[in-house]
C-alpha positions as CSV (number, residue, x, y, z in Angstrom):
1,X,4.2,6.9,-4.8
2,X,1.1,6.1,-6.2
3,X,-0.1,2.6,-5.4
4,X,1.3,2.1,-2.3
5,X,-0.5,-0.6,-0.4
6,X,-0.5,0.5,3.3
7,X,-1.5,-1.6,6.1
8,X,-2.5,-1.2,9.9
9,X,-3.4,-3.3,13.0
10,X,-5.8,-3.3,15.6
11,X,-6.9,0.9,14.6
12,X,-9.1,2.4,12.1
13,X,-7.6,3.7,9.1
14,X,-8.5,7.1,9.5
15,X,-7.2,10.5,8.8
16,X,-4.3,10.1,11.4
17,X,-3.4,6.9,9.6
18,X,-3.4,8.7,6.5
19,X,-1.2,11.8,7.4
20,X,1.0,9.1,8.7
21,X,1.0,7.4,5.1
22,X,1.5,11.2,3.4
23,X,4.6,11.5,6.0
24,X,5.7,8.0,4.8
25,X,6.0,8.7,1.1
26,X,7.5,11.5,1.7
27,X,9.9,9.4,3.7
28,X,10.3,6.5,1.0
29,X,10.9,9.2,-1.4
30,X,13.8,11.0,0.0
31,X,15.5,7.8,1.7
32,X,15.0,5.9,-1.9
33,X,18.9,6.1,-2.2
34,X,19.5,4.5,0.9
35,X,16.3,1.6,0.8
36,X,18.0,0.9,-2.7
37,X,21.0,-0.2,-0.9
38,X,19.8,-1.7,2.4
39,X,17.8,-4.4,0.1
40,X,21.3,-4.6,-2.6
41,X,23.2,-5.6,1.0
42,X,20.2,-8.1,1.6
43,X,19.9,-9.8,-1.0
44,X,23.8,-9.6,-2.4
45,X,24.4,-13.4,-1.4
46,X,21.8,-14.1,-3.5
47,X,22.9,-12.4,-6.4
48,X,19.6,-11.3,-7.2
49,X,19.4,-7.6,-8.9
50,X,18.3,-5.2,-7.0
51,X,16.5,-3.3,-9.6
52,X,14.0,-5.4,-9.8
53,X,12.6,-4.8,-6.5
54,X,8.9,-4.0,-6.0
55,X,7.1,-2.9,-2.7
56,X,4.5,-5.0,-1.9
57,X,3.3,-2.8,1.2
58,X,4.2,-0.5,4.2
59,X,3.1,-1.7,7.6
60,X,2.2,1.2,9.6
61,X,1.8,-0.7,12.9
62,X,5.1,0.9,14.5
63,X,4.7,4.7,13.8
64,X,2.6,5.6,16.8
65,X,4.8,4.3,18.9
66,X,8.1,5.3,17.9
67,X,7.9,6.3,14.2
68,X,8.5,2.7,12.3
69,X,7.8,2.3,9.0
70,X,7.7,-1.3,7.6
71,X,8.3,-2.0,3.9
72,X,7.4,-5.1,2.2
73,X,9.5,-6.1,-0.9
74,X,9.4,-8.7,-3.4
75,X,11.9,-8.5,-6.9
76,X,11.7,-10.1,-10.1
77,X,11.0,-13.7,-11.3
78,X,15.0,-14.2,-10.2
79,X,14.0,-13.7,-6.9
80,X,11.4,-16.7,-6.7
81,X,9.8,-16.5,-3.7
82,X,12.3,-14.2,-1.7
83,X,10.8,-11.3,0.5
84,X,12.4,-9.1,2.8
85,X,11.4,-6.0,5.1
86,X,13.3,-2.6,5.4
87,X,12.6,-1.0,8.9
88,X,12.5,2.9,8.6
89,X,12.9,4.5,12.4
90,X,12.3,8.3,12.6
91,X,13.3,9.2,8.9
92,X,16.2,6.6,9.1
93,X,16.7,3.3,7.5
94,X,17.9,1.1,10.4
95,X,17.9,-2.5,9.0
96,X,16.7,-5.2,7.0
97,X,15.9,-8.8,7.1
98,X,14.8,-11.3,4.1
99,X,14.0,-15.0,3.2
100,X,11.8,-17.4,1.6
């Protein structure tokens, strides 16, 4: 999980923040099965493939609050300028919204 860009508001990133981004790779790494398929159901209108997503960045903004995790994606040059955002919510993927 190496190269993750993280990102916080309005809070120092410090060493809270980053035992909350340890406990979200951990996160991203055992949900990867299910993130593969919330952005597939996404973007399957589109046609674009799903393998050539990329994360851009995880927004930490949510995880003090109620353990929301934030993650950025972009895909391929298929995808143009297409983005979309998968919400993990206590270890759970719970939804997912794009557009350009």
């Amino acid at each position: 999980m190496e190269g993750i860009d993280f990102t916080i508001s309005n809070r120092p990133f410090d060493r809270e923040v980053l035992d909350w981004a340890r406990e979200a790779c951990v996160m991203i790494r055992q949900l990867d099965a299910d993130i593969h398929q919330a952005v597939s159901d996404c973007i399957a209108v589109w046609n674009f493939p799903a393998d050539g997503r990329e994360l851009l960045n995880v927004s930490l903004d949510g995880y003090a609050d109620n353990e929301t995790l934030e993650l950025g994606f972009c895909g391929d040059d298929s995808w143009g300028d297409y983005t979309l955002d998968v919400l993990i919510t206590a270890g759970r993927v719970t939804g997912s919204s794009g557009g350009d």
